[in-house]
C-alpha positions as CSV (number, residue, x, y, z in Angstrom):
1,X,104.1,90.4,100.8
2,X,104.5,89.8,104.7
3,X,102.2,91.1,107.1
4,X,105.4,93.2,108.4
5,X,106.4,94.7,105.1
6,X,102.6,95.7,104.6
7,X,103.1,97.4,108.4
8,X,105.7,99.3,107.6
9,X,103.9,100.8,104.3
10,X,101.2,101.3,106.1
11,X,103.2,103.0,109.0
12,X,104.5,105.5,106.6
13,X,101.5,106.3,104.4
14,X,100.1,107.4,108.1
15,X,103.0,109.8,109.0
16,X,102.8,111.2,105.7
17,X,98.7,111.9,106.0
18,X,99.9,113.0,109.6
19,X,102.5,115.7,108.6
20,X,100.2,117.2,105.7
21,X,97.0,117.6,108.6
22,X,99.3,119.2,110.5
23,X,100.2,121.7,107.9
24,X,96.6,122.5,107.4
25,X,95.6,122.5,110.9
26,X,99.3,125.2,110.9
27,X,97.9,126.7,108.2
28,X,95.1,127.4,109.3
29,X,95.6,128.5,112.8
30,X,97.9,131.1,111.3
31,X,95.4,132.5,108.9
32,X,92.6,132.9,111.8
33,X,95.5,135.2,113.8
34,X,95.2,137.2,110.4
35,X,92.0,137.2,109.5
36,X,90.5,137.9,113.2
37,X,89.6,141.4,113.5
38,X,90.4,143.0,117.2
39,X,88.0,143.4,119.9
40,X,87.2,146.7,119.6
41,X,85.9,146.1,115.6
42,X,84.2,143.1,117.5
43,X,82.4,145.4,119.9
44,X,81.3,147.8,116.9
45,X,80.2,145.0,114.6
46,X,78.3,143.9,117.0
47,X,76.8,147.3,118.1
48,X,76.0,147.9,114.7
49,X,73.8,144.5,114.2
50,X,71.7,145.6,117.1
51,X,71.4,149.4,115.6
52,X,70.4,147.5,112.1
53,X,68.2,145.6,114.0
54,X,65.8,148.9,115.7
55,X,65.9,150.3,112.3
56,X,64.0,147.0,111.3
57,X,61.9,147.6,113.9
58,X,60.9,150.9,113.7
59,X,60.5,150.0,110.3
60,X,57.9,147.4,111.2
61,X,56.0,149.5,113.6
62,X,55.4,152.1,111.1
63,X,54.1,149.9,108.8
64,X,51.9,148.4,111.8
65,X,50.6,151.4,112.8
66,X,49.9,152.5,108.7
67,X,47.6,149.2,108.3
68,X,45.8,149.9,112.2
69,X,44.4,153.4,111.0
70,X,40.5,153.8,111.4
71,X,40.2,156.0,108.8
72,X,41.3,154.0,106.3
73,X,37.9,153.1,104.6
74,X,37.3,152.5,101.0
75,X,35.6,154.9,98.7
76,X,31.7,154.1,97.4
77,X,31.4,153.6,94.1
78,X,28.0,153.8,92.2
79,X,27.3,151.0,89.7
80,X,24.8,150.8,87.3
C-alpha cells in the first residue's frame, strides 16, 4: 500500500474518533445542564455541611468534657 493510501485511512479513522469525542464531550455537557442543581440548592447544601459539621463538634466537646471530669475516680476494691 502507498504511503498516500495509508494517509487517507488514517485521515478518516481520525475524523471518525473525532466526531464520536465530540458526541461525548455533547453528551456530556448536556447532562451537567441537567444534572446541576440551582444556586439556591447550592447555597442550602452547603449551609447544611457546615450545620452537620457543629453538630460534630458539639458532639466532640461533650465527649471532651465527659473524659476531663475530676470526679471520675475508680472504686477500691478489697482483695484477699
Amino acid at each position: 500500500m502507498s504511503e498516500t493510501a495509508q494517509g487517507t485511512q488514517g485521515s478518516a479513522g481520525n475524523a471518525h474518533i473525532d466526531s464520536i469525542c465530540d458526541f461525548v464531550r455533547e453528551t456530556l455537557e448536556s447532562m451537567s445542564d441537567v444534572i446541576t442543581p440551582p444556586e439556591q440548592a447550592c447555597q442550602h447544601f452547603r449551609e447544611s455541611r457546615l450545620e452537620f459539621l457543629r453538630g460534630v463538634r458539639a458532639i466532640v466537646d461533650h465527649r471532651i468534657d465527659r473524659l476531663s471530669r475530676k470526679n471520675q475516680s475508680g472504686e477500691r476494691v478489697n482483695v484477699e
